[in-house]
C-alpha positions as a Python dict, from the first residue, in 0.01 Angstrom:
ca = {
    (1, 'X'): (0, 0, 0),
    (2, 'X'): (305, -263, -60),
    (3, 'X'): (376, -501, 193),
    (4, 'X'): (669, -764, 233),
    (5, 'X'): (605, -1066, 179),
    (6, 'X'): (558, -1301, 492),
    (7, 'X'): (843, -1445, 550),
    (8, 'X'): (714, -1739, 714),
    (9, 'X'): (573, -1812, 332),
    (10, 'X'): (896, -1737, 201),
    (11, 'X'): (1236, -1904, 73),
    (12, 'X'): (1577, -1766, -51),
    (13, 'X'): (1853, -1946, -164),
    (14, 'X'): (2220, -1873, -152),
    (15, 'X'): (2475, -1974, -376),
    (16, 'X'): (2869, -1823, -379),
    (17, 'X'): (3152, -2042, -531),
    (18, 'X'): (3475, -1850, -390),
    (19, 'X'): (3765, -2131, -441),
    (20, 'X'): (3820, -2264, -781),
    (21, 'X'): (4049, -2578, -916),
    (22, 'X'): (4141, -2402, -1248),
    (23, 'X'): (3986, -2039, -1266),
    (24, 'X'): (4048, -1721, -1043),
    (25, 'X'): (3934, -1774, -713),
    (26, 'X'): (3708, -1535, -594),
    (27, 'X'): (3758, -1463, -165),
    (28, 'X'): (3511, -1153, -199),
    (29, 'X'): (3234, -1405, -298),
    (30, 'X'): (3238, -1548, 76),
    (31, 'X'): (3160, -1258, 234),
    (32, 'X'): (2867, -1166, -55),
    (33, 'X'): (2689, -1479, 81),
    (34, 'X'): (2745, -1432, 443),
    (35, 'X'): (2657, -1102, 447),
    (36, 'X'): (2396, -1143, 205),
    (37, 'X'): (2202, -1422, 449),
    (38, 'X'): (2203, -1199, 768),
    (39, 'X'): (2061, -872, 580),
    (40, 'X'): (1745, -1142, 471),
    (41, 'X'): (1772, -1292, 825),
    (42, 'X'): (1736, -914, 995),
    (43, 'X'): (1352, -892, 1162),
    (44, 'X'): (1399, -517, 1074),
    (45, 'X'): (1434, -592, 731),
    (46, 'X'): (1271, -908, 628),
    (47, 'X'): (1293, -1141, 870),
    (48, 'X'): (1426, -1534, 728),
    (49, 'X'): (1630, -1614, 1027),
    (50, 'X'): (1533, -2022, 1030),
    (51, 'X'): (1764, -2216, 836),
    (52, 'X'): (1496, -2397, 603),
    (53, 'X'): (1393, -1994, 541),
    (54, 'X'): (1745, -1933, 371),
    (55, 'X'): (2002, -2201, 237),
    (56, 'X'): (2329, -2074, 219),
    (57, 'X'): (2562, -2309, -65),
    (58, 'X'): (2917, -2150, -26),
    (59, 'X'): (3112, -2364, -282),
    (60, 'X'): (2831, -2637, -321),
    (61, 'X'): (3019, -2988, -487),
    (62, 'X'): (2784, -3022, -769),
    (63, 'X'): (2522, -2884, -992),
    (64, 'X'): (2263, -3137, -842),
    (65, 'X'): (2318, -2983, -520),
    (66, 'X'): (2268, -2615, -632),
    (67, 'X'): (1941, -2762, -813),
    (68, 'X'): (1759, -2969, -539),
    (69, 'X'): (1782, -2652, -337),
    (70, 'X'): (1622, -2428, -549),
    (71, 'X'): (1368, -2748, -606),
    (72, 'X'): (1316, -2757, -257),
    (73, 'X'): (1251, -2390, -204),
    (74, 'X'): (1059, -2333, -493),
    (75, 'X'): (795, -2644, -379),
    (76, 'X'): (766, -2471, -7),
    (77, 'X'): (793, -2091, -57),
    (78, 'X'): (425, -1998, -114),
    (79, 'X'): (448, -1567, -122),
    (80, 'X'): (832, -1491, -254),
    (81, 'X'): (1144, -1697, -347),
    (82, 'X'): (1445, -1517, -369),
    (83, 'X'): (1799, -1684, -585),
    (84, 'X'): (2126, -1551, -570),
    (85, 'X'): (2428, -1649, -710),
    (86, 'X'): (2746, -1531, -695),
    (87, 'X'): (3080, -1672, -894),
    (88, 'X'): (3233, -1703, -1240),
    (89, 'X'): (3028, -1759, -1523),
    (90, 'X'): (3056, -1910, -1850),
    (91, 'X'): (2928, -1964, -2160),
    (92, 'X'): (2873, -2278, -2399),
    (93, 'X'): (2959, -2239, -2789),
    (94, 'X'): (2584, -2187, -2891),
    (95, 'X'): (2529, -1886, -2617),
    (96, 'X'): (2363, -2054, -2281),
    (97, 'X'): (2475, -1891, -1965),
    (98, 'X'): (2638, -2160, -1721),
    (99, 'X'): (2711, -2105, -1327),
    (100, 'X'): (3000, -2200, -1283),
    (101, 'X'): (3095, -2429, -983),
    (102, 'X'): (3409, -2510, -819),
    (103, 'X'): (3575, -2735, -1031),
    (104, 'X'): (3394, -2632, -1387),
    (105, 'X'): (3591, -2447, -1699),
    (106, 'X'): (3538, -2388, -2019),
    (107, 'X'): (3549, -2792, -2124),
    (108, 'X'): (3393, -2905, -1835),
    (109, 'X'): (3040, -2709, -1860),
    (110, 'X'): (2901, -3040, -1725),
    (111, 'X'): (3013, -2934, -1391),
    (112, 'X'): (2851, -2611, -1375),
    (113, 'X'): (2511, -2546, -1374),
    (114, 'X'): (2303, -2437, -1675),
    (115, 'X'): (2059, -2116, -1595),
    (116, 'X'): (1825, -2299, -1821),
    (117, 'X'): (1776, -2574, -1591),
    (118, 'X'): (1719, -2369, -1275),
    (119, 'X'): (1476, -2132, -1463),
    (120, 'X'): (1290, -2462, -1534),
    (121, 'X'): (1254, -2520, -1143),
    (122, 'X'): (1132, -2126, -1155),
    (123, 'X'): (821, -2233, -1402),
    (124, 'X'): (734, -2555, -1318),
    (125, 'X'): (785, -2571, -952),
    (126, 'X'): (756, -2266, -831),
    (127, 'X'): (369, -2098, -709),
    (128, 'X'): (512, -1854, -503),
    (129, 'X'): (374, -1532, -581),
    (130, 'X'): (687, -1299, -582),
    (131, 'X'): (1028, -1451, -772),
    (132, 'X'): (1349, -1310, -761),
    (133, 'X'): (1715, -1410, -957),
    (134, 'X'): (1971, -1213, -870),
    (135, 'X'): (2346, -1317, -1054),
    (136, 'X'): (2650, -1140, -969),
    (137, 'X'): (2898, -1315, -1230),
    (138, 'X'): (3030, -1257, -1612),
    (139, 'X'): (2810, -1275, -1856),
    (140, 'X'): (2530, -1248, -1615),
    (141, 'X'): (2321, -1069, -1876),
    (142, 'X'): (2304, -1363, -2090),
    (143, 'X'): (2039, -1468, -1874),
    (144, 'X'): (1810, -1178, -2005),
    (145, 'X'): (1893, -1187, -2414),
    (146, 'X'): (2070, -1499, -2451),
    (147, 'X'): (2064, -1646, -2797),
    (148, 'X'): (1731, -1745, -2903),
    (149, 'X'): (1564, -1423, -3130),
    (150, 'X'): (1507, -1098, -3018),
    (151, 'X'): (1543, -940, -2637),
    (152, 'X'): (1210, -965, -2657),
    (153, 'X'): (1073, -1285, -2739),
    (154, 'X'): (1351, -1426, -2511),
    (155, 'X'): (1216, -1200, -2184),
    (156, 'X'): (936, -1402, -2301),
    (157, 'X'): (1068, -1686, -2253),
    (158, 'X'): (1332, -1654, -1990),
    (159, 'X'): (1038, -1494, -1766),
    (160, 'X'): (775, -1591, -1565),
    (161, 'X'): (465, -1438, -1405),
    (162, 'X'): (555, -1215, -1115),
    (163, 'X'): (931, -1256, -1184),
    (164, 'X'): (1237, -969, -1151),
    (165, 'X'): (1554, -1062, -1267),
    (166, 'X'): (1858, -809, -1200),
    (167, 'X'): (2229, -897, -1338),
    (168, 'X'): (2577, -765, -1274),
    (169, 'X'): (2634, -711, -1619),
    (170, 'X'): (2550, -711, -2004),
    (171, 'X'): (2544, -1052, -2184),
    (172, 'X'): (2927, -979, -2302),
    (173, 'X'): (3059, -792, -1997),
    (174, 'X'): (3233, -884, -1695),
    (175, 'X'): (3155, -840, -1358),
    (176, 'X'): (3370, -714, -1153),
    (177, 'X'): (3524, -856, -808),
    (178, 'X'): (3800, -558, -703),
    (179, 'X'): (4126, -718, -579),
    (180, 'X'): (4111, -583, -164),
    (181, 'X'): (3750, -483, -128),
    (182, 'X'): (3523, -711, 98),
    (183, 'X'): (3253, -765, -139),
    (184, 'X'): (3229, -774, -512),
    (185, 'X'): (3129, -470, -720),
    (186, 'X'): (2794, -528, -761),
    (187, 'X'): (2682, -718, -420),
    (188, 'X'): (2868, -447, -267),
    (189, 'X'): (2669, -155, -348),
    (190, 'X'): (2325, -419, -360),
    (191, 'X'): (2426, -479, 2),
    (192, 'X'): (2487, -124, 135),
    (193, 'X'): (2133, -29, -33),
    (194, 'X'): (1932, -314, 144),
    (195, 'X'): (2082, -236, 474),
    (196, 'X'): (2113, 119, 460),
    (197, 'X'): (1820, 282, 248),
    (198, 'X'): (1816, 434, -60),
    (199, 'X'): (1749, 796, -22),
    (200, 'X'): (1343, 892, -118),
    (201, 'X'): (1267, 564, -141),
    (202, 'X'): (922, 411, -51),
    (203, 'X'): (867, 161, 209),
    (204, 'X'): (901, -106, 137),
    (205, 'X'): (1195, -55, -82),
    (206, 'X'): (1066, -207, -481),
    (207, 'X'): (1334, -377, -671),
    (208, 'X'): (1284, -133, -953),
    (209, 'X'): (1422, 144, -669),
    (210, 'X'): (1672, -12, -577),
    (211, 'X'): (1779, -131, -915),
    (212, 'X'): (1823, 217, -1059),
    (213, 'X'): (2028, 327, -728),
    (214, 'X'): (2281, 54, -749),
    (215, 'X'): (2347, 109, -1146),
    (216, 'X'): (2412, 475, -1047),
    (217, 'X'): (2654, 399, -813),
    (218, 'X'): (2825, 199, -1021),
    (219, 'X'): (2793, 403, -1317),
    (220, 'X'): (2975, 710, -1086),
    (221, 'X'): (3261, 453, -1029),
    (222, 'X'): (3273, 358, -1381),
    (223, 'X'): (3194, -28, -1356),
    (224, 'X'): (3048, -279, -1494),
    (225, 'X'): (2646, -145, -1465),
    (226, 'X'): (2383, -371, -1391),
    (227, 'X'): (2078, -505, -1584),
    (228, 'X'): (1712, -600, -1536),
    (229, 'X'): (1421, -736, -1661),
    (230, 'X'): (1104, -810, -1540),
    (231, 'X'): (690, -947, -1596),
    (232, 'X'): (368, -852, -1493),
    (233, 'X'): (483, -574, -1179),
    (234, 'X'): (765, -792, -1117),
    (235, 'X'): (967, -389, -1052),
    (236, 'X'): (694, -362, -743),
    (237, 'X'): (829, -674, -588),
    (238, 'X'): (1007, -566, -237),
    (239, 'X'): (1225, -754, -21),
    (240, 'X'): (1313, -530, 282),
    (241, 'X'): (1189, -232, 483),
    (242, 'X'): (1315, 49, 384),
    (243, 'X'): (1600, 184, 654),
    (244, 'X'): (1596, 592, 726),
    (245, 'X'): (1852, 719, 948),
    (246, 'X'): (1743, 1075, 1072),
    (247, 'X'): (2134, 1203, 1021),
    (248, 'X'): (2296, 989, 719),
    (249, 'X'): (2194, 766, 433),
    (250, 'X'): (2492, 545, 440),
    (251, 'X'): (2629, 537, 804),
    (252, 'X'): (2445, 431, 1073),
    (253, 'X'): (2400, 675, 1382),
    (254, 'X'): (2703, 755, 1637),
    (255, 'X'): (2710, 464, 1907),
    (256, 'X'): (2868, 711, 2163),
    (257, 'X'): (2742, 1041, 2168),
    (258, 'X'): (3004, 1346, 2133),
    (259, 'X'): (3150, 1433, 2482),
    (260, 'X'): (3014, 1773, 2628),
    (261, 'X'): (3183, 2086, 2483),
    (262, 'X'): (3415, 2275, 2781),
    (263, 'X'): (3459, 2641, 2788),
    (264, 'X'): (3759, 2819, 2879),
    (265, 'X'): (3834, 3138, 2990),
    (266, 'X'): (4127, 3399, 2846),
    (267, 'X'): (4352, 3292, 3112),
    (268, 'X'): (4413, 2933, 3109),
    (269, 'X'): (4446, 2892, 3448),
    (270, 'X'): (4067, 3042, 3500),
    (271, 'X'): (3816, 2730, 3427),
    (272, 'X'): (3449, 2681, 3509),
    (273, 'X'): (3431, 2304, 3749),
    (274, 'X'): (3341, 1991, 3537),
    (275, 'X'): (2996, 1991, 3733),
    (276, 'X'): (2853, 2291, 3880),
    (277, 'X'): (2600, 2267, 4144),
    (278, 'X'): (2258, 2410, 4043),
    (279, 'X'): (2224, 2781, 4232),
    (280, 'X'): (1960, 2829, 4477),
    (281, 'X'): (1862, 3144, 4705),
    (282, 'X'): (2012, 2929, 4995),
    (283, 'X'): (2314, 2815, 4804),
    (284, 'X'): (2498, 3174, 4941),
    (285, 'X'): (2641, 3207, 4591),
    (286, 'X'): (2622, 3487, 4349),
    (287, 'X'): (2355, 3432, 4066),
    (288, 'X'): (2500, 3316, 3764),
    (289, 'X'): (2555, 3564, 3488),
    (290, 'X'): (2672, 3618, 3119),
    (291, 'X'): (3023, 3583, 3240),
    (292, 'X'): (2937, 3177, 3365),
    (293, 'X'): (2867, 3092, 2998),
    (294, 'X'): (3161, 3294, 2868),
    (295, 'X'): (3356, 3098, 3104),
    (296, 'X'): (3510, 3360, 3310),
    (297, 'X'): (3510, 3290, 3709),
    (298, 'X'): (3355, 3512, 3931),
    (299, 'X'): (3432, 3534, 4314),
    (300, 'X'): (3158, 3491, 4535),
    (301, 'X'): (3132, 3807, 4746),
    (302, 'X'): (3039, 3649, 5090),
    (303, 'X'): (3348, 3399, 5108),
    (304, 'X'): (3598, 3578, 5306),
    (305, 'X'): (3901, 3434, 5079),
    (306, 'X'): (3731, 3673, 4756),
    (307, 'X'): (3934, 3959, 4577),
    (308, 'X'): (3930, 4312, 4621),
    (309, 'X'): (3700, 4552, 4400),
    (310, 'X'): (3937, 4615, 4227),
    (311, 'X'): (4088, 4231, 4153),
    (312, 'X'): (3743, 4170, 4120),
    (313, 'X'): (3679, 4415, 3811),
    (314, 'X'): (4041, 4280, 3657),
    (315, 'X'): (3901, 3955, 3646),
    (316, 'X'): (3589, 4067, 3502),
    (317, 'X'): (3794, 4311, 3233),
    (318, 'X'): (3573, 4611, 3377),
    (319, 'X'): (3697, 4923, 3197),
    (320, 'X'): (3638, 5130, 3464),
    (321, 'X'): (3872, 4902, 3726),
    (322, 'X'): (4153, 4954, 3464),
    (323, 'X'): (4030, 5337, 3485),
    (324, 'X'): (4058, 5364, 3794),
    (325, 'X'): (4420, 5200, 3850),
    (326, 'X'): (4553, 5441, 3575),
    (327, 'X'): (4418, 5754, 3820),
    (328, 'X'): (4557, 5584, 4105),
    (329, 'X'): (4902, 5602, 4000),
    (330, 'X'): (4923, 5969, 3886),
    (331, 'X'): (4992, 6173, 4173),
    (332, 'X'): (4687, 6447, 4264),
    (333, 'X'): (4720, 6762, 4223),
    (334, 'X'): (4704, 6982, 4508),
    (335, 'X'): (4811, 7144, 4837),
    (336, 'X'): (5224, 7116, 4757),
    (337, 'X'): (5206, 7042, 4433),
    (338, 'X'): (5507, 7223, 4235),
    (339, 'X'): (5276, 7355, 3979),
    (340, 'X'): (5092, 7700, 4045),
    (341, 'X'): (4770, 7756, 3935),
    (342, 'X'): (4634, 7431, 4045),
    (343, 'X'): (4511, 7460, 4419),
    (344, 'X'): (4819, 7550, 4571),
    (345, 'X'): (4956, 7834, 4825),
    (346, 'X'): (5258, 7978, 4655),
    (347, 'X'): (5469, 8227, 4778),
    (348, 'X'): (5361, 8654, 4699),
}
């Protein structure tokens, strides 16, 4: 049976550039890494609420910064390290994927940071047994072919034992960050999967899973689909506990339950009392009866302020009260009645 890995033994590291001196800036970035660090912090779900458990970089100043964090997480995590990164990226004139930071363009790759040199902190630092790279930016993808031979010999490469890798896009796509949404495309849907299931899923919920439900959803909204790659059962690594709400997949239950249902009678004025006492032999009342639940109110017999029979059976819509009322208007026929033949003494 999977397990998560302990979290005590494990790292993550958190890295969003959202404000930018020359490119587009990127506001839904901040919330991707906000959000991002409490779903890993959740004891429900993993559990790396200490701050040396998960480093947060929003808008780090420079690429040394970005790489003595994952150097310092990769030397101390021990069962899983998780990277995520989150921004624009670029590419050099020979092919190399670059991170870019907050002042880093096209001409200025210095000031971003190369993939190459944090995969290098992946293989030779690194002895955690679980590894995870997740990139949400352009050219993401380059990461898994990049420019050295085929896609395989550079998995080969690029990978390392016990690794996943999962990208927002193909090596010459961009990844998209929708102009009023709260997250981007792709950390968006990642997000709502981690913290609100994936329907069938296992438990714990296996990157491979959850890979192949986010590129659906994306695919149904027609962006930017993500990619993956991954070494030696790297798709059975898993994160977080996999949420199942007994109601809903995506929302979580109702906070306040649904107010109780009311029942009215045919004649507005005729309602059953909020609360009704529960009836008892001593309680002088009648027994309750279809009517109650129909909503229809029934006089109790022993109160001296109750209707007549017939009021009573009006109330009730008794056919044989309305029967009766119909007889007692038409006069009887009888002793001085003016027509002969029916009980009466006419003249010889």
């Amino acid at each position: 049976m999977k397990r998560l890995p302990d979290p005590a033994k494990s790292r993550a590291v958190i890295v969003g550039v959202d404000r930018y001196d020359t490119l587009p800036d990127l506001p839904s970035v901040g919330n991707n890494v906000n959000r991002l660090a409490k779903v890993l912090g959740d004891p429900e779900l993993w559990g790396l609420r200490r701050p040396d458990q998960c480093t947060v970089l929003l808008n780090p100043p420079s690429p040394d910064a970005v790489l003595d964090a994952v150097h310092d997480a990769a030397a101390e995590a021990e069962d899983a390290l998780v990277v995520y990164f989150a921004g624009h990226g670029l590419v050099s004139p020979n092919g190399e994927l670059y991170l870019a930071l907050s002042n880093a363009h096209a001409q200025r790759l210095y000031r971003a940071v190369a993939y190459e040199d944090l995969r290098l902190q992946l293989v030779d630092t690194c002895t955690a047994t679980s590894k995870v790279v997740i990139l949400d930016c352009c050219y993401s993808g380059r990461a898994l072919v990049g420019h050295m031979g085929t896609a395989l010999d550079v998995a080969n490469h690029a990978m390392v034992e016990g690794t996943y890798l999962m990208t927002a896009s193909a090596e010459t796509k961009l990844a998209w960050a929708p102009e009023g949404e709260t997250y981007t495309a792709f950390t968006g849907e990642l997000l709502k999967a981690l913290e609100f299931g994936v329907p069938g899923a296992s438990d714990p919920l296996e990157m491979e899973t959850l890979f192949w439900h986010v590129r659906q959803e994306l695919e149904a909204k027609s962006r930017p689909v993500p990619q993956q790659r991954a070494r030696n059962a790297g798709h059975a690594i898993a994160l977080v506990a996999t949420v199942r709400w007994p109601h809903c997949q995506y929302h979580r239950p109702r906070l306040h339950p649904r107010r109780p249902r009311t029942f009215r009678s045919q004649n507005a004025s005729l309602r059953l009392p909020h609360r009704v006492a529960p009836w008892t032999e001593a309680s002088g009342r009648r027994r309750p009866t279809e009517s109650h639940a129909l909503g229809r109110s029934i006089p109790d017999r022993s109160s001296s302020t109750c209707c007549t029979g017939n009021r009573e059976a009006e109330l009730r819509g008794n056919t044989r009260a309305r029967r009766n009322r119909r007889r007692a208007k038409t006069p009887r026929r009888g002793v001085g009645s003016r027509h002969p033949g029916h009980g009466s003494v006419g003249a010889g």
